[in-house]
N, C-alpha and C positions, 0 to 999 in steps of 0.2 A: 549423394549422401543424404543418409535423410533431414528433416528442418530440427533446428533447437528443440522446438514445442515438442515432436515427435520423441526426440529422444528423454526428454527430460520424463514425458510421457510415461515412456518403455523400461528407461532402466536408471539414469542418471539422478532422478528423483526419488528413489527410494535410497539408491547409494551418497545421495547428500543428506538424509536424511540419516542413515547409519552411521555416516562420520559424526555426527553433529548431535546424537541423541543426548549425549549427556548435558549439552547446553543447552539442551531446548527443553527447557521447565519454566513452570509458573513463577517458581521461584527464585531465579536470577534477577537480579537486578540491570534493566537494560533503561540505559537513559533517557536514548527515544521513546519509548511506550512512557515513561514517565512524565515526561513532558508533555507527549500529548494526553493523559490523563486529566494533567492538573489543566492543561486549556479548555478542555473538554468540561470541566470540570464547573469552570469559572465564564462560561455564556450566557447561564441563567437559562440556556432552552432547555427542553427536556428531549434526552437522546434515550430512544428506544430501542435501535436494531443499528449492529456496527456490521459490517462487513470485511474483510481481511480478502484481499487475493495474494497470494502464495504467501500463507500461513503456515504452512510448515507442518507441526503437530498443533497448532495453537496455542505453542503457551505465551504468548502474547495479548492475545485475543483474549483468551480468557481473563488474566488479571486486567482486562480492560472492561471486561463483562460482570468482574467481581466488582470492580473498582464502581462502575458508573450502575449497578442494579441494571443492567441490560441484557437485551438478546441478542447474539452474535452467530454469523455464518460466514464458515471462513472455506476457500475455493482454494485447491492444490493439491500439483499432478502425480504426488507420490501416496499409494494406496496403504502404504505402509504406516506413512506420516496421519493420513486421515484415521484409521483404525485408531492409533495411540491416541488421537487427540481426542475422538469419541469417547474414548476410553476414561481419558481423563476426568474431560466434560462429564462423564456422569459420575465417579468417582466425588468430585466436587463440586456437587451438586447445583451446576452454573448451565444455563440455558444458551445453550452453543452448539451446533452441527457443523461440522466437516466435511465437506464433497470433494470428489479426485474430478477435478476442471482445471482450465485454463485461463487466462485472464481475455482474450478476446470471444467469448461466447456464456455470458452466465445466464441461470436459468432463473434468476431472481426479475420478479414483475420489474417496470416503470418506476422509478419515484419511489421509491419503499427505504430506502437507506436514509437516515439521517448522519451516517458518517462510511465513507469508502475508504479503507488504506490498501496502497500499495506496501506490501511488507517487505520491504528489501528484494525485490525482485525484476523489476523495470530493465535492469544493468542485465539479465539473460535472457529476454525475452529475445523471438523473432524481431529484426528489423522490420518487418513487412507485418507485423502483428502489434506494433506498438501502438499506432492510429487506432486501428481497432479495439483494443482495449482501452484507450482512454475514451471511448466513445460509450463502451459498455461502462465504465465506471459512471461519465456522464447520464447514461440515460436512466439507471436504477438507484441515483443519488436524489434525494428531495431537492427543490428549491428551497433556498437558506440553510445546506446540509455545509459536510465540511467533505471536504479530499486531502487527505493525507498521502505524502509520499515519503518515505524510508529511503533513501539512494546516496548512491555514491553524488558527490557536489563539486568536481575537480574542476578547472579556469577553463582546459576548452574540450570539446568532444572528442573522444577516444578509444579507441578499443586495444584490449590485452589476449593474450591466447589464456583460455580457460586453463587454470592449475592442475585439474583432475580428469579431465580427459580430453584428449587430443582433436581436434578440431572443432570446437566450441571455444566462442568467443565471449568473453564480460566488455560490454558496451557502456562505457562510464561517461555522463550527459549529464547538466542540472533539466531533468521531468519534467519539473515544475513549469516551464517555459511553455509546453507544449500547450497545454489548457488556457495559461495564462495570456494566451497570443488568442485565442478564438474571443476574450471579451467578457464569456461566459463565467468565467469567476476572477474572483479579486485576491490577490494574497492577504490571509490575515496573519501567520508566524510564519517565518526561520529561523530556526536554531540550529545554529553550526557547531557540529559533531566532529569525533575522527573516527577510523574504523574501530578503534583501542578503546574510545567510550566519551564521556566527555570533552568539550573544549574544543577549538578552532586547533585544526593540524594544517600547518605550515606546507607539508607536502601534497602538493596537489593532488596527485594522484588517490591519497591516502583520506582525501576529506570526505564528511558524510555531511549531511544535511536530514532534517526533519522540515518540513514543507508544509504548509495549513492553507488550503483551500478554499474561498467562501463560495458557494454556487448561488448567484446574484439571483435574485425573484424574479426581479423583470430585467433582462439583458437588454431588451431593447423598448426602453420607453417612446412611447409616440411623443415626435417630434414637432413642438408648436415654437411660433414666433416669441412668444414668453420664457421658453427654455431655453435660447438661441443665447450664446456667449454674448456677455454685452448689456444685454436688453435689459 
């Protein structure tokens, strides 16, 4: 049977994309992207280039590109979804590109991002492609950037059979962990979401999370007798 990635690739991602067109506008009001607006907001650094992997049509992205005066390129596998968001994007007149990619291979240089979000999409990727995309988020994030994650946030790791087609699985994890375990960055927010929108949901299963990332400057500072606990 062929991989997640592949299918989403081929057909699944244009057909999540059809279901869902009518919500995926600028103009919805979505909690998360709100939230991380106003954090983003409130750093005092200056954010140039956001990146979105599986953005959808971007209308996410956009009102984040509206919101922060920034340039935004958002990554995802449905060709259909990319076209509308171009569309968009110039439509309203916001400095944003949309590419049909994956989350484990972007063609974006080293260090270039001052903010990477996972857009709700972690929970279908390949198992065997999750490492790898947090690697590539890693490597095209600046130092002192942020990593945002959009996901399901349920008590312990589990998978459900995928609603809309048949042997595709939604892999429900808190993300966040995964990075968070290399060192390499520091949690700065969680905001506990439900799928429905605001607020902490009771049902595990049902909870979301928005996630904020710090990617630390120096992870590994040299080690003197002066730094040593204690001393």
């Amino acid at each position: 049977m062929p991989s997640q990635r592949d299918i989403f690739l081929e057909s699944e991602g244009d057909s999540f994309f059809s279901r869902n067109r009518e919500k995926l506008n600028p103009a919805q009001d979505r909690p998360a992207t709100n939230h991380l607006i106003n954090f983003l907001a409130k750093t005092g650094g200056s954010i140039d280039q956001v990146i979105e992997i599986g953005c959808g049509n971007g209308s996410e992205l956009l009102k984040i590109c509206a919101a922060l005066d920034c340039e935004g390129i958002g990554v995802e596998p449905s060709a259909e979804a990319v076209a509308h968001g171009n569309q968009l994007a110039s439509e309203m007149n916001i400095a944003a590109k949309l590419i049909k990619g994956t989350a484990e291979s972007l063609p974006q240089p080293d260090e270039t991002a001052d903010v990477v979000l996972f857009g709700f999409c972690l929970y279908l990727i390949d198992r065997r492609l999750v490492l790898p995309a947090m690697s590539e988020a890693y490597r095209i994030l600046k130092p002192g950037g942020f990593l945002a994650i959009v996901d399901f946030d349920p008590a312990a790791n589990h998978r459900r059979a995928y609603a809309h087609l048949h042997g595709l699985w939604s892999f429900k994890q808190d993300y966040s962990r995964i990075p968070l375990a290399t060192g390499w960055f520091s949690l700065a927010a969680k905001i506990p979401l439900s799928h429905a929108g605001e607020g902490f949901e009771p049902v595990s299963d049902e909870r979301v999370a928005l996630t904020i990332l710090y990617k630390e400057l120096e992870p590994y500072p040299v080690w003197t007798e002066a730094s040593a606990p204690g001393s």
